[in-house]
C-alpha positions as CSV (number, residue, x, y, z in Angstrom):
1,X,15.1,12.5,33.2
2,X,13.4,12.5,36.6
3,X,14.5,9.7,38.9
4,X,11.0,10.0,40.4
5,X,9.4,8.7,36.9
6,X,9.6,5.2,35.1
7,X,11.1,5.9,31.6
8,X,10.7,3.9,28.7
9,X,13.7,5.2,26.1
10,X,13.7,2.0,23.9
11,X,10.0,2.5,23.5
12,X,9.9,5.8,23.0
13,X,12.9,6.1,20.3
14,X,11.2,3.3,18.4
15,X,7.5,5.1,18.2
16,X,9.4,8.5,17.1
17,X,11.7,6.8,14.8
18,X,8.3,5.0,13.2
19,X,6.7,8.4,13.1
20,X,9.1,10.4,11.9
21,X,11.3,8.7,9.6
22,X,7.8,7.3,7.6
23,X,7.5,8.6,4.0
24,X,4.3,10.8,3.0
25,X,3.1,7.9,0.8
26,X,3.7,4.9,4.2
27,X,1.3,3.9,6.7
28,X,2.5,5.8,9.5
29,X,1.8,9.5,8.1
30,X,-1.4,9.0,8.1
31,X,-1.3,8.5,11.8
32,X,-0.7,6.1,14.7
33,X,-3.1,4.9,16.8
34,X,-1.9,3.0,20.2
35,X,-4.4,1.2,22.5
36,X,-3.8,0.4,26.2
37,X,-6.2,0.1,29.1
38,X,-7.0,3.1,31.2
39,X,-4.8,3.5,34.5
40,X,-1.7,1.3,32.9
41,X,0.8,3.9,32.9
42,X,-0.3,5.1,29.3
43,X,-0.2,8.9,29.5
44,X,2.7,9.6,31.6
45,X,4.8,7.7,28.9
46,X,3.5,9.9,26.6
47,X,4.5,13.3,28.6
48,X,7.9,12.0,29.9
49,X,9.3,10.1,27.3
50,X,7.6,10.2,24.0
51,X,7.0,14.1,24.0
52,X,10.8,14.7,24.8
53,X,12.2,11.9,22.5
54,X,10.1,13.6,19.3
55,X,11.6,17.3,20.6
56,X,14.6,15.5,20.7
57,X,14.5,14.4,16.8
58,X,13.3,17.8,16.1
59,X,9.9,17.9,16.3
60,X,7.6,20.5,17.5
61,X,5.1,18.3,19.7
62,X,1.7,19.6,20.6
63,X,-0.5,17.5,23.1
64,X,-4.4,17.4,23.8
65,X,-5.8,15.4,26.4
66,X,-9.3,14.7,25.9
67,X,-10.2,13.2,29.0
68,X,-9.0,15.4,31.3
69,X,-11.6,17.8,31.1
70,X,-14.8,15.4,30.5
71,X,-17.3,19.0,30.3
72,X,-14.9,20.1,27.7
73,X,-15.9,19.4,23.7
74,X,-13.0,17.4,22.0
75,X,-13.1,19.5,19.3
76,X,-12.2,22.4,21.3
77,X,-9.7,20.8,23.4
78,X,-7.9,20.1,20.3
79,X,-8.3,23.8,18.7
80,X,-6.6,24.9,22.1
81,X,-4.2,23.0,21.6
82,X,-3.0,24.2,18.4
83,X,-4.1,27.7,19.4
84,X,-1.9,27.6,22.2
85,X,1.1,26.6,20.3
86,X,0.3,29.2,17.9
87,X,0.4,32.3,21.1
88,X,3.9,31.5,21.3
89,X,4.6,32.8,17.9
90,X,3.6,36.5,17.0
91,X,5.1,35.9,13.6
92,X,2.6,33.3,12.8
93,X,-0.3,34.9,14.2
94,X,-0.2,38.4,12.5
95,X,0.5,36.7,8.8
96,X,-2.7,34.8,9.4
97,X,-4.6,37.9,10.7
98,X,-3.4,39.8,7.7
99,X,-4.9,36.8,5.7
100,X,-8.1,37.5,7.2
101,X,-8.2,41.0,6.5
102,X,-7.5,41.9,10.0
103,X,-4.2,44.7,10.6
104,X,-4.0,44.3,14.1
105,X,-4.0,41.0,16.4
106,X,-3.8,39.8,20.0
107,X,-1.0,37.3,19.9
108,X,-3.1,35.9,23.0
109,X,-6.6,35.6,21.6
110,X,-8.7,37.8,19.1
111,X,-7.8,34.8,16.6
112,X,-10.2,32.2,16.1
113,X,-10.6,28.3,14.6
114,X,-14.2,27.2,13.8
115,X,-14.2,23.7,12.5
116,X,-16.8,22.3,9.3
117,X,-16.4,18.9,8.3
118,X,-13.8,19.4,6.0
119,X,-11.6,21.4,8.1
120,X,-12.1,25.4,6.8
121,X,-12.7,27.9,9.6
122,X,-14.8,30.9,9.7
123,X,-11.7,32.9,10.5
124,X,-8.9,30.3,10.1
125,X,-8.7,26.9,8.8
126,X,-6.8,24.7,11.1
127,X,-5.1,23.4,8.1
128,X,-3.5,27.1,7.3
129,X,-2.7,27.5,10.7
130,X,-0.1,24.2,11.0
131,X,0.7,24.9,7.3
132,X,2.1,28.4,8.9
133,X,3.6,27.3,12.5
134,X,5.3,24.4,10.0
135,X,7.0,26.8,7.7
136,X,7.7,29.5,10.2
137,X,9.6,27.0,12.4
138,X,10.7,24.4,9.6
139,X,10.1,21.6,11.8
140,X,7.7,18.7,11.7
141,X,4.6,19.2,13.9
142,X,3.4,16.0,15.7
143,X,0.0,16.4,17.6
144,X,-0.6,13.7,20.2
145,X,-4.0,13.1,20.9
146,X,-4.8,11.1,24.1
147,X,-8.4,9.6,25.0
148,X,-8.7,10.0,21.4
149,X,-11.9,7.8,20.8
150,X,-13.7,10.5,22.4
151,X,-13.4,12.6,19.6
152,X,-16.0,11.4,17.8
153,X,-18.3,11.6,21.0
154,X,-19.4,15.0,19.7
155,X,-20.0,16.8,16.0
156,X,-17.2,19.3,17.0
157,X,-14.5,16.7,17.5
158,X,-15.8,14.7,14.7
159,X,-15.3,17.8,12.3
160,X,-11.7,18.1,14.1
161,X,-10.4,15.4,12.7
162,X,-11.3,15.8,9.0
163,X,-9.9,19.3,9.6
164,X,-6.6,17.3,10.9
165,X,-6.7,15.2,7.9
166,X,-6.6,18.0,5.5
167,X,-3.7,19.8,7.4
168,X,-2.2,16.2,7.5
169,X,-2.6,16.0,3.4
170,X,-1.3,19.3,3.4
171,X,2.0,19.7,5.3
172,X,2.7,16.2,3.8
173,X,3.1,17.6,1.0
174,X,6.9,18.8,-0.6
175,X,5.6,22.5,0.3
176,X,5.8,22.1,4.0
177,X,7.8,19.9,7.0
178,X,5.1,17.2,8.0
179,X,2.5,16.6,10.4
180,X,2.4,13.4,12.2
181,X,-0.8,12.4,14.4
182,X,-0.4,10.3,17.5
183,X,-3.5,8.9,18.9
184,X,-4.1,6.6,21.7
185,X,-6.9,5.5,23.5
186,X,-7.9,2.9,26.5
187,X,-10.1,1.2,24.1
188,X,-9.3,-0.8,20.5
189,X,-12.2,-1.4,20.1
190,X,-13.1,2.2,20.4
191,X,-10.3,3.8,18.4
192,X,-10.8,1.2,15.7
193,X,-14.2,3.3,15.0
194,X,-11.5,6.2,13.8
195,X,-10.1,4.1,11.5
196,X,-12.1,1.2,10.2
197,X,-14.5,2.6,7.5
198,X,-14.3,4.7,4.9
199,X,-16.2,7.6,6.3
200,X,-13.3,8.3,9.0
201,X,-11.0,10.9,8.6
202,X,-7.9,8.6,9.2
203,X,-9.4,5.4,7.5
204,X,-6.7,2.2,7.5
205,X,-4.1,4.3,9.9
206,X,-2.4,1.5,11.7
207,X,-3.6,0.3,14.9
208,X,-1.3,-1.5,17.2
209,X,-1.2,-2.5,21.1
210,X,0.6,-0.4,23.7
211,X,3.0,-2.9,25.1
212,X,2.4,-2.8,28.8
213,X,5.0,-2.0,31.6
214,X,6.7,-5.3,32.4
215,X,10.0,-7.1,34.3
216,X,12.2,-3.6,33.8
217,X,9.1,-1.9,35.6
218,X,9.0,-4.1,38.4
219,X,12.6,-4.1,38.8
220,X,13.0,-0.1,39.0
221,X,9.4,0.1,41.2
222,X,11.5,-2.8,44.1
223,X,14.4,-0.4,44.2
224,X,12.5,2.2,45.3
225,X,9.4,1.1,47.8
226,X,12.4,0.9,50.5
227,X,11.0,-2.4,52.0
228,X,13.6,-4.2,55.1
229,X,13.6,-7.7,53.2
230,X,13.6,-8.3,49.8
231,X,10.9,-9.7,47.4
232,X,11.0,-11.5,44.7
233,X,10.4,-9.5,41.1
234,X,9.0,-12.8,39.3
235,X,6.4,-13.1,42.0
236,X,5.8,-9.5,42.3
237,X,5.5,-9.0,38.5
238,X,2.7,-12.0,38.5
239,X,0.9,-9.9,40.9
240,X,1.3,-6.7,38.7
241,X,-0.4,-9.2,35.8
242,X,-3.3,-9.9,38.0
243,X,-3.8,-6.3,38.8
244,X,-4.1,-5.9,35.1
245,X,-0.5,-4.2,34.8
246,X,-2.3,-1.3,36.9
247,X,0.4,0.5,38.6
248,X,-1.8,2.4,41.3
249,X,-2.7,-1.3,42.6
250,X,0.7,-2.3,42.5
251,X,2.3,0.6,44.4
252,X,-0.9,1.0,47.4
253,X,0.0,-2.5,48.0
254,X,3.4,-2.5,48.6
255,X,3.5,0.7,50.5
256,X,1.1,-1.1,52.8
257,X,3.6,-3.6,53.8
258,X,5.5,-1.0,55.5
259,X,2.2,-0.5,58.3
260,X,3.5,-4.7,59.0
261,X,6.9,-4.7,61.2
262,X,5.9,-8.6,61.6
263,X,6.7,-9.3,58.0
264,X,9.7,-10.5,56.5
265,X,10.6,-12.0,53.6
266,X,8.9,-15.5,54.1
267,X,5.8,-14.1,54.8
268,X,5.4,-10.3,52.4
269,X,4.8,-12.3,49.6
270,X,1.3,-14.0,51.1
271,X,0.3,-10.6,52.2
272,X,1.3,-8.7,48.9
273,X,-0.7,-11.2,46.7
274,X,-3.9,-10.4,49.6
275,X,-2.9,-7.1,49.7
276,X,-3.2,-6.7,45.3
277,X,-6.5,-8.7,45.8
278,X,-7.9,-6.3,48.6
279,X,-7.0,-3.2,46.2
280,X,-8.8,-5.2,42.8
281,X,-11.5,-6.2,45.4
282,X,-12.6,-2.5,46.7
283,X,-11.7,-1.0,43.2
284,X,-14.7,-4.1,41.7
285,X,-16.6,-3.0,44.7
286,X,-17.4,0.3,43.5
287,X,-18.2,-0.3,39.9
288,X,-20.6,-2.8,41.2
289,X,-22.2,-0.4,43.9
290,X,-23.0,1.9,40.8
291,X,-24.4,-1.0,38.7
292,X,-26.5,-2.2,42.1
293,X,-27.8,1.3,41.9
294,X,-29.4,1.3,38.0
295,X,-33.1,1.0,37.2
296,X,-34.8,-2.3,36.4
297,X,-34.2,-1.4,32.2
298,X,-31.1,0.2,32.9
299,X,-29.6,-3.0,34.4
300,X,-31.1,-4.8,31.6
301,X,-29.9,-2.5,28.7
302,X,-26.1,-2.8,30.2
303,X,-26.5,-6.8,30.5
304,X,-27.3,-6.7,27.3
305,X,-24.9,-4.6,26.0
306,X,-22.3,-6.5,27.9
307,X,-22.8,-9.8,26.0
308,X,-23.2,-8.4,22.7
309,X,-20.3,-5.9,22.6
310,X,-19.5,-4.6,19.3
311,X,-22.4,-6.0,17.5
312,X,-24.8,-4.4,20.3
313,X,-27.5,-2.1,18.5
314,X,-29.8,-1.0,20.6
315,X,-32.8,-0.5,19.4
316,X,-32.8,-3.5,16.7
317,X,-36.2,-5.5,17.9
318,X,-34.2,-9.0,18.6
319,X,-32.4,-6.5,21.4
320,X,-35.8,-5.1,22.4
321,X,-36.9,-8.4,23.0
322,X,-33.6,-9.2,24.7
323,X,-34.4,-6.6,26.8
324,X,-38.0,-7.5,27.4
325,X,-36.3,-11.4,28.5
326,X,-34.4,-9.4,31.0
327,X,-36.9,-7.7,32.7
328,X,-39.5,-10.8,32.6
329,X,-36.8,-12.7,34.4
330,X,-36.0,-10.3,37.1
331,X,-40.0,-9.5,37.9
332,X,-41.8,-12.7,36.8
333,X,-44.0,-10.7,34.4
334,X,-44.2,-9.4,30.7
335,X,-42.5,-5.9,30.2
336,X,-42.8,-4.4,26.8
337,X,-39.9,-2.0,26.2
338,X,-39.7,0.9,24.3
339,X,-37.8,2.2,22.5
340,X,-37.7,5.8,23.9
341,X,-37.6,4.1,27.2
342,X,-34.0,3.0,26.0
343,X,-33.1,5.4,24.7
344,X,-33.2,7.4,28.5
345,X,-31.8,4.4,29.9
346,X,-28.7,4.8,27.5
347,X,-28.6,8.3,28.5
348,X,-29.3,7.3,32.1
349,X,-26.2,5.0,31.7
350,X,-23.7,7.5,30.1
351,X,-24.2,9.7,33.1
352,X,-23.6,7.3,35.3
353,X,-19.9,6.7,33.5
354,X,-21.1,3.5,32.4
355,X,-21.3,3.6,28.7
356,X,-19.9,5.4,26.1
357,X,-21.2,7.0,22.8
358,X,-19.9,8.2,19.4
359,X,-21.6,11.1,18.0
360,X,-23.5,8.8,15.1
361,X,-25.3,6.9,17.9
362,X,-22.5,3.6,18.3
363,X,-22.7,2.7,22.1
364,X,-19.9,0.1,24.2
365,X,-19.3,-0.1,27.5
366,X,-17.4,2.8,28.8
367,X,-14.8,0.2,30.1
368,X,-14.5,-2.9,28.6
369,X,-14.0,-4.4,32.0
370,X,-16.7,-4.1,33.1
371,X,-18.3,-7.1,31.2
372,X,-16.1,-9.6,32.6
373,X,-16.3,-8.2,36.3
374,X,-20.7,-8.9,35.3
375,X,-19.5,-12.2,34.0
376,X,-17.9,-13.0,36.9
377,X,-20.7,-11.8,39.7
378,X,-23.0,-13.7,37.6
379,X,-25.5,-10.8,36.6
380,X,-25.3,-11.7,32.5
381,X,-27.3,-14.3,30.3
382,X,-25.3,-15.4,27.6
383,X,-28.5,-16.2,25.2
384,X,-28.7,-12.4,25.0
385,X,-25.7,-12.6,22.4
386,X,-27.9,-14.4,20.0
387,X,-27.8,-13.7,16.3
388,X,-30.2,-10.9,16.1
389,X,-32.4,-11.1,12.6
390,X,-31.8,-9.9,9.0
391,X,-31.1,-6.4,8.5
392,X,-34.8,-6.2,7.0
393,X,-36.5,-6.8,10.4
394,X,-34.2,-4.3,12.3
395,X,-35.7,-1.0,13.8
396,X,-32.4,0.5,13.2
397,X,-28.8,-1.4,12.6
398,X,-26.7,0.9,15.0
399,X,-29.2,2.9,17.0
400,X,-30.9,6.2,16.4
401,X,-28.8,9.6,17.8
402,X,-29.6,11.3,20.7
403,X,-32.3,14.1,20.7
């Protein structure tokens, strides 16, 4: 283990142990989803303990980050992954091609995964392709998924998943070794929307709570920032909770005490709590700078959106006329919204990293944050969370998709 890294063993052994030791007929094979907020230390736990603690057990781990590459479709970032797991084993790859009809096949690349929406390929079916790399190496396959929510931001990475759940139903089966799903996400609200209703490829997988980093954290993090008095970890932990359990915050601040040679340790612990502020400050600072910078509707749409939250639908006509209160409170004067006008405002928004939407037009805030920082600047009306009116007098109960 690097000495450079937090590690979380007791964590990690008890996620792998859940995952791996569950039966085929138990909750946890039909996947785990964990939610933590973004920027909370999230993904490097799941590269430099979770991934080695499954390898450990036996597992052959494959990983696919969907928000590293934001142009990338999730449905092809999670193809690649399994594609590039399968590269590493010619074996694999020229049974499948012979499957196809094809005699001779690039370990590297001539083989190809479309998706449908129940999981056969054009070429491949993702589900014979993990049915193969599971008997060839006789291990269990576990495919982490981070970002996961953002699967179903596209019809590609919407179709992934039912093709995951039908390689999930099959290598659960006595014929193979297993295949576990990890997904996590910086939303539960978001990830929920995997799982919730029966449309959803992984419908009632368990949902918990990412336990955030806490005392151990702060106790390894004081050891190391090299400081010439000493602070107190209760204190600097109750920082850490203000700063949302945000290492980045945590870590700029204390490595600015070292530009002080007056401190000492009667007065670090004033400046560190300034210092944490400062940090939340300028990072609330530019969030606000781009929501300052949005169109008259825009402003109002994301108000709106903001004190509604899950039950936001966006083109009902109680939110048009939420909208239309908005705007007639900013200017003075009636404004009559449309709805094509919201719908470029929504689009307007996602651009702008703002919001966030799933392929079958659901929108939320992008980070759920963000309402509270509104809340607290004073920019939202709370009467915009009324009751909106009887599914008969809705324009639409979740929104219309995007043309």
């Amino acid at each position: 283990m690097s000495s450079d890294v937090f590690h979380r063993p007791k964590v990690a052994e008890a996620i792998a142990a859940m995952v791996l030791q569950a039966s085929p007929t138990s909750g946890y094979a039909s996947g785990l989803f964990l939610a933590a907020p973004r920027r909370t230390g999230k993904s490097t736990f799941l590269r430099e303990d979770l991934r080695p603690q499954l390898e450990a057990k036996g597992a052959l781990v494959l990983y696919a980050d969907l928000w590293e590459d934001r142009q990338a479709d999730p449905g092809d970032v999670i193809v690649k992954s399994v594609r590039g797991e399968l590269a590493r084993h010619a074996g694999v790859v020229a049974k499948l091609a012979r499957s196809i009809g094809l005699e001779k096949v690039t370990v590297a690349g001539a083989l190809t995964m479309t998706l449908d929406r129940v999981g056969l390929g054009a070429d491949v079916s993702l589900a014979a392709a993990l049915a193969e790399l599971s008997d060839a190496t006789r291990q269990p396959i576990v495919l982490i998924i981070d970002e996961a929510q953002h699967a179903i931001t596209t019809p590609a990475g919407a179709n992934a998943l039912f093709a995951l759940k039908a390689a999930r139903d099959e290598l659960n089966s006595s014929r193979h070794h297993g295949l576990r799903v990890i997904a996590t996400g910086s939303s539960r609200d978001k990830l929920a929307m995997l799982r919730n209703s029966r449309d959803q490829a992984f419908y009632q997988a368990p949902l918990q709570n990412f336990p955030p980093l806490g005392r151990e954290y702060i106790d390894w993090l004081l050891k190391r920032v090299n400081l010439p008095f000493e602070l107190d970890a209760g204190f600097v932990h109750e920082q850490f909770t203000a700063a949302t359990c945000r290492p980045e915050i945590l870590t700029t601040a204390l490595d600015a005490l070292h530009f002080d040679p007056d401190l000492d340790a009667a007065t670090a612990p004033a400046r560190l709590r300034e210092l944490v502020r400062e940090q939340v400050a300028e990072f609330n600072r530019e969030t606000l700078r781009v929501v300052h910078g949005l169109t008259a509707l825009q402003g109002a749409v994301l108000r709106v959106m903001a004190v509604r939250g899950e039950h936001f639908a966006p083109f009902e006509s109680a939110t048009l006329a939420a909208y239309e209160a908005a705007l007639k409170k900013e200017s003075r004067r009636a404004v009559t919204v449309s709805e094509s006008a919201v719908q470029q405002a929504l689009s307007a928004l996602q651009e702008r990293g703002l919001v966030w939407r799933a392929a079958r037009g659901v929108y939320a805030l992008e980070e759920l944050s963000l309402a509270e920082l509104m809340r607290e600047e004073g920019m939202l009306d709370e009467t915009a969370s009324a009751t909106p009116p009887k599914a008969s007098s809705r324009a639409s109960a979740r929104g219309k998709p995007k043309k």
